[in-house]
C-alpha positions in Angstrom: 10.1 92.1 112.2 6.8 93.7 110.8 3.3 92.7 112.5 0.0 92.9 110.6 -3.5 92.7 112.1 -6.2 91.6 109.7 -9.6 91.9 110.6 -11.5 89.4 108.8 -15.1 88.1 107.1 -17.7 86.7 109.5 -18.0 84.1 106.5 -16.7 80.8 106.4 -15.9 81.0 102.3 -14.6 84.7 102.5 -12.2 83.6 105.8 -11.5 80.8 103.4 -10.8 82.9 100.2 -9.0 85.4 102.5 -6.1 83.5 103.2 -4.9 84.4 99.5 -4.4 87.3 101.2 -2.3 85.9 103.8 -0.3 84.3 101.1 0.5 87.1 99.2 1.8 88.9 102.3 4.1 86.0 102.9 5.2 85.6 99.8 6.1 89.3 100.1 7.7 89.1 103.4 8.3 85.2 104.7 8.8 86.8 108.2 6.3 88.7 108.7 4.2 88.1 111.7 -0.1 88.0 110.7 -2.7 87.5 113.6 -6.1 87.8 112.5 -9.6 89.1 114.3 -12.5 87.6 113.7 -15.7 86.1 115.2 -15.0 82.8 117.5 -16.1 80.0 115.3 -13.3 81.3 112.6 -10.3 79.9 114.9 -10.4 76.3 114.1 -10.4 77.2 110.3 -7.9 80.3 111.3 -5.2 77.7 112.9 -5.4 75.3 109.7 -3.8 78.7 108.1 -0.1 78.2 108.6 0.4 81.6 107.8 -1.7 82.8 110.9 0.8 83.5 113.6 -2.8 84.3 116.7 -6.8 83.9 115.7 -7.9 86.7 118.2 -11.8 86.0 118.8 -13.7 89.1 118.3 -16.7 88.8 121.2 -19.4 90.7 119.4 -21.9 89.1 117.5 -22.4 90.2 113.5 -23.6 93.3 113.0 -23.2 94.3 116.8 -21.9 98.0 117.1 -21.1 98.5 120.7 -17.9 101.0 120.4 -17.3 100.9 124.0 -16.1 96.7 123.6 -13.9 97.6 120.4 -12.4 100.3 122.1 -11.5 98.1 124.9 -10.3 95.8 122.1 -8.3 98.2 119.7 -6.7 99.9 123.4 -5.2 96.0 124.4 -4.2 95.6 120.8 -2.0 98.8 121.6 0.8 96.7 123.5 0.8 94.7 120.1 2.6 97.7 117.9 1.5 96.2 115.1 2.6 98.2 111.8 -0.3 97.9 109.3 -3.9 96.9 109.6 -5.8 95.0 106.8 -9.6 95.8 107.4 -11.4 93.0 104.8 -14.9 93.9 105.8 -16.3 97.4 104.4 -18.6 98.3 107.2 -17.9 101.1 109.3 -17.4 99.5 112.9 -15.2 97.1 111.3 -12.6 99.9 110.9 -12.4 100.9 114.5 -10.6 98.6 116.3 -7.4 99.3 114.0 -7.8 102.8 115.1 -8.1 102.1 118.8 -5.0 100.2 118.5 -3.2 103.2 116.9 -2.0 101.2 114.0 -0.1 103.8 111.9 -1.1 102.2 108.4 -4.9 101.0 108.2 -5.6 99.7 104.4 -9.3 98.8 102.8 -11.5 99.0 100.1 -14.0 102.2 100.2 -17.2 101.5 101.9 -19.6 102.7 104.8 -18.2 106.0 106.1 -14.6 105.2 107.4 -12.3 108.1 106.1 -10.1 108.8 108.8 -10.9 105.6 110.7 -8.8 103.8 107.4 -5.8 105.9 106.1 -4.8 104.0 102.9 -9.0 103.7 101.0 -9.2 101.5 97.9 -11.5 103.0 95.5 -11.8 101.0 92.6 -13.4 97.8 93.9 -15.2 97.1 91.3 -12.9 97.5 88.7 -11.6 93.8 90.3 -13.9 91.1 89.1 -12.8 88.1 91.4 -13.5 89.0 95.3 -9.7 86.7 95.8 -8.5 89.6 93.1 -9.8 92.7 96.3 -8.5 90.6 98.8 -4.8 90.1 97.2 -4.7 93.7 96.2 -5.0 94.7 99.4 -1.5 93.3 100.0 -0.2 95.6 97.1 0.1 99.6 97.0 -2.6 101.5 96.2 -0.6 103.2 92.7 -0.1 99.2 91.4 -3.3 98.5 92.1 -5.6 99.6 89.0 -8.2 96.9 87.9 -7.6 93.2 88.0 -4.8 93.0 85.1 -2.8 94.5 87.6 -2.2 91.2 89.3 -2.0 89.2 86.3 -4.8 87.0 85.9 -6.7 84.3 88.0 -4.1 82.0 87.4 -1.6 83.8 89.1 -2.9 84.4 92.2 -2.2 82.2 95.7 -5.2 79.8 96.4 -6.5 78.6 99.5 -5.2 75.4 101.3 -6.4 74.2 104.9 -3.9 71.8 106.7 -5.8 68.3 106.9 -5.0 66.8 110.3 -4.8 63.1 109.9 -5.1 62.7 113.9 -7.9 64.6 114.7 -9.6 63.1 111.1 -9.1 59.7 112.7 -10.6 60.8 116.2 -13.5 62.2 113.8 -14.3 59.2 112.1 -14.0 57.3 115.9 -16.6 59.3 116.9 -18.7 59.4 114.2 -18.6 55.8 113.3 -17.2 56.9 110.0 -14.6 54.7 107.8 -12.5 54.8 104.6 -13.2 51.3 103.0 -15.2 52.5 100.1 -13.9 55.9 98.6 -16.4 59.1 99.6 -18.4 61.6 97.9 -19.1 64.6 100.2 -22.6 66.4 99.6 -23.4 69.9 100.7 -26.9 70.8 100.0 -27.0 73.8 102.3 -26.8 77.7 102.3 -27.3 80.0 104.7 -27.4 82.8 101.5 -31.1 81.1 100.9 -33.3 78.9 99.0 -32.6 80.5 95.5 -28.7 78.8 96.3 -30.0 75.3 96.8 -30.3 72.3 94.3 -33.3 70.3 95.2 -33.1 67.3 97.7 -34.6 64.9 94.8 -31.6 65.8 92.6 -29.2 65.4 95.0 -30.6 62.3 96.4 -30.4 60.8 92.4 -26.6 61.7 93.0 -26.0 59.9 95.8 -28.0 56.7 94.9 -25.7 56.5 91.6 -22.7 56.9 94.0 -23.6 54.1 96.0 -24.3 51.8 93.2 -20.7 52.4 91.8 -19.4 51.6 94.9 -18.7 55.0 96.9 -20.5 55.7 100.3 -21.7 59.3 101.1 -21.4 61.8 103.3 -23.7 65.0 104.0 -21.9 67.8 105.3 -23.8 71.1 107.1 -25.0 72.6 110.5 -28.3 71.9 112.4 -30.3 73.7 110.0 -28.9 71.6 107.6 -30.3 68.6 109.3 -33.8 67.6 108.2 -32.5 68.6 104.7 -29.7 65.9 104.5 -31.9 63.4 106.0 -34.9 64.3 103.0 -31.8 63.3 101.0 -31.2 60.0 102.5 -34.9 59.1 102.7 -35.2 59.9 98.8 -32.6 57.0 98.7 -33.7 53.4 98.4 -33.5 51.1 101.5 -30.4 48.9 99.7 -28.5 52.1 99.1 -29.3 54.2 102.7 -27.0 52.2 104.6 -24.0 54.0 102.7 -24.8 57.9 103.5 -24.3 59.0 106.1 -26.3 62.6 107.9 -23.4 64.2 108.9 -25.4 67.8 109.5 -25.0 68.9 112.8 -23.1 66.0 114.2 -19.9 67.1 113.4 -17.8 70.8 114.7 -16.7 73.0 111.8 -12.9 71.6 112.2 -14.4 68.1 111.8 -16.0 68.7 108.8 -12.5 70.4 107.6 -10.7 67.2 108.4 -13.8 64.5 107.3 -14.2 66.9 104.1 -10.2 66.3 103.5 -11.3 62.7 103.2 -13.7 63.0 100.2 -12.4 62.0 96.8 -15.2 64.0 95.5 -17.4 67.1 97.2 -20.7 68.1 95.2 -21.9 71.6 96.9 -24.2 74.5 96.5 -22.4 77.8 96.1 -21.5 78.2 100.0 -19.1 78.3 102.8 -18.2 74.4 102.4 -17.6 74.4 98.9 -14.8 76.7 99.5 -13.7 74.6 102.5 -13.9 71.4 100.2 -11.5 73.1 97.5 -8.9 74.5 100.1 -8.4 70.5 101.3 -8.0 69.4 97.7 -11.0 67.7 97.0 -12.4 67.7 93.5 -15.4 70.2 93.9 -19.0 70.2 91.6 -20.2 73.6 92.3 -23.5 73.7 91.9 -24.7 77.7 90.9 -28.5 79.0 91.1 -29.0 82.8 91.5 -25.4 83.3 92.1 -22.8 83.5 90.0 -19.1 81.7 89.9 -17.4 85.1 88.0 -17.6 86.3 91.5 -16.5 83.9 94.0 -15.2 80.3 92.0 -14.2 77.6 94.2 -10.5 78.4 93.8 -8.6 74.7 93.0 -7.9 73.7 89.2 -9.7 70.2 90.3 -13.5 72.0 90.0 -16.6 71.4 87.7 -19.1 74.9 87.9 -22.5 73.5 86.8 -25.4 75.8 86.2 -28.5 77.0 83.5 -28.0 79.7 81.1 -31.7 80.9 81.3 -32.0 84.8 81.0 -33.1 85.5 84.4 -30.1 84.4 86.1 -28.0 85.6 88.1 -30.2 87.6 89.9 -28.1 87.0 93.4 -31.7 87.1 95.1 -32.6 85.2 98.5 -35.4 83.7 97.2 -36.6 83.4 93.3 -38.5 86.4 92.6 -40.4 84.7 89.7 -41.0 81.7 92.1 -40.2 79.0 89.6 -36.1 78.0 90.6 -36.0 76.9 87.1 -31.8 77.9 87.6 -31.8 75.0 90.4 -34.5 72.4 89.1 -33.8 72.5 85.5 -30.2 71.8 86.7 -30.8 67.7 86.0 -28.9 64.8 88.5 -27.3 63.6 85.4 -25.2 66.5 84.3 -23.7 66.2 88.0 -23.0 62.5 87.8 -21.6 62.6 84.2 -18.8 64.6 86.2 -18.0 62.1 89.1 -14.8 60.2 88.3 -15.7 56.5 88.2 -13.9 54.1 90.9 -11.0 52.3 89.6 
């Protein structure tokens, strides 16, 4: 029986996106055993991946060197005999731990100086448009592998899907004081990327008070940071319509929002790490696009809307608007997003 390690993204989207990968090596081999290393908070998304046999928490924090821990790592790993590695991230470090561990076969794409460290280099990276196209390749020899009509096409490819646990969901909404008797429409307005990802509070706050009024309640989905942003959202809202959102930022662990986003009919998002979450539970995802770009990571569910402008200067993939106007995000109007939620039947 053949073992892989994968070391994965420090992302939640990419760990999301990466379990095409996982996928493809199933489909490949249904028996084959996959344990995955990665930073801590990726478990509870890791164990909603039935194709994950172990999420093995890596201890460092990102962008931490410190060779002496990874060798310590790659030498327990050893007992393992695990027959290939998958290295997903293209930095340097992230290659070592596979080589520690003495893993005869140690696959990724070219990046920071690794030859040696990886023994099977992908060189053609960008010859793949989708980032889910360099993933799955990964799972196919190099020789196959030429630009992305080797794999046939978007279309083709395995997608994402997180297990929804209906227990823990209802222990969630327990908690949180949450219920299902109107339908929900999830908002993220977050992202860690930066300001030139996010879609004003005014807009989205339009959104939500045209939700309410056909009868959905809302829920705002991030982390702490996320916080004071989601409640700008609800204060926007007028007092008759504020009793149905809900500031969910902060108040809720990642594998809660998993679950509690598996609840929403709809999920309207920037372009970040919960978008990706809300298409792998089947929601149906507005993706809202500023400075980035969907030809390069698309919420991968056939149930999607991508809304952005087409003005000239985007995308520019910047941080923060280097004109300073955000014209991509604020001439992005409320209505173009609420002509695309389904109305309640």
């Amino acid at each position: 029986m053949s073992k892989v390690l994968i070391i994965g993204p420090s992302w939640v989207g990419d760990m999301v996106m990466s379990q095409s990968l996982f996928k493809r090596l199933k489909e490949q081999d249904p028996e084959l055993i996959i344990d995955v290393l990665a930073p801590g908070w990726c478990k509870p998304i890791l164990e909603r991946m039935p194709e994950v046999r172990h999420a093995l928490e890596m201890p460092l924090e990102h962008g931490a060197f410190d060779i002496k821990t990874r060798y310590s790592i790659g030498r327990q790993l050893r007992t393992e005999q695990y027959d290939r590695a998958y290295v997903i991230p293209r930095s340097a470090k992230s290659a070592l731990v596979p080589f520690f561990a003495r893993i005869p076969k140690r696959i990724g794409w070219k990046g920071e100086m690794r030859y040696g460290l990886l023994n099977d280099i992908r060189p053609n990276r960008n010859l793949f448009k989708y980032m889910v196209e360099r993933l799955v390749a990964l799972a196919h020899p190099k020789k196959e592998m030429v630009d992305s009509s080797s794999l046939g096409g978007l279309s083709t490819l395995p997608i994402p899907k997180l297990t929804v646990n209906q227990e823990t969901q209802q222990q969630a909404l327990h908690q949180l004081a949450l219920n299902l008797d109107n339908p929900v429409i999830g908002l993220c307005p977050g992202a860690e990327f930066g300001p030139a990802k996010q879609w004003p509070t005014k807009h989205y706050a339009e959104v939500a008070q045209h939700a309410v009024k056909q009868g959905y309640q809302v829920w705002l989905f991030g982390s702490k940071k996320d916080h004071a942003t989601c409640e700008e959202i609800v204060q926007f809202v007028g007092e008759e319509q504020r009793t149905k959102l809900h500031n969910l930022a902060g108040a809720t662990s990642l594998i809660q929002a998993v679950d509690l986003l598996g609840a929403c009919k709809t999920v309207v998002s920037n372009d970040s790490g919960l978008m990706h979450v809300a298409a792998a539970v089947g929601c149906h995802v507005i993706g809202i696009y500023g400075s980035t770009s969907p030809d390069y990571t698309p919420p991968l569910t056939d149930k999607v809307n991508i809304v952005s402008t087409d003005i000239e200067c985007r995308p520019c993939f910047q941080r923060q608007c280097p004109l300073g106007h955000l014209r991509c995000l604020t001439d992005l109007s409320s209505q173009h997003v609420i002509s695309l939620i389904v109305p309640i039947e």
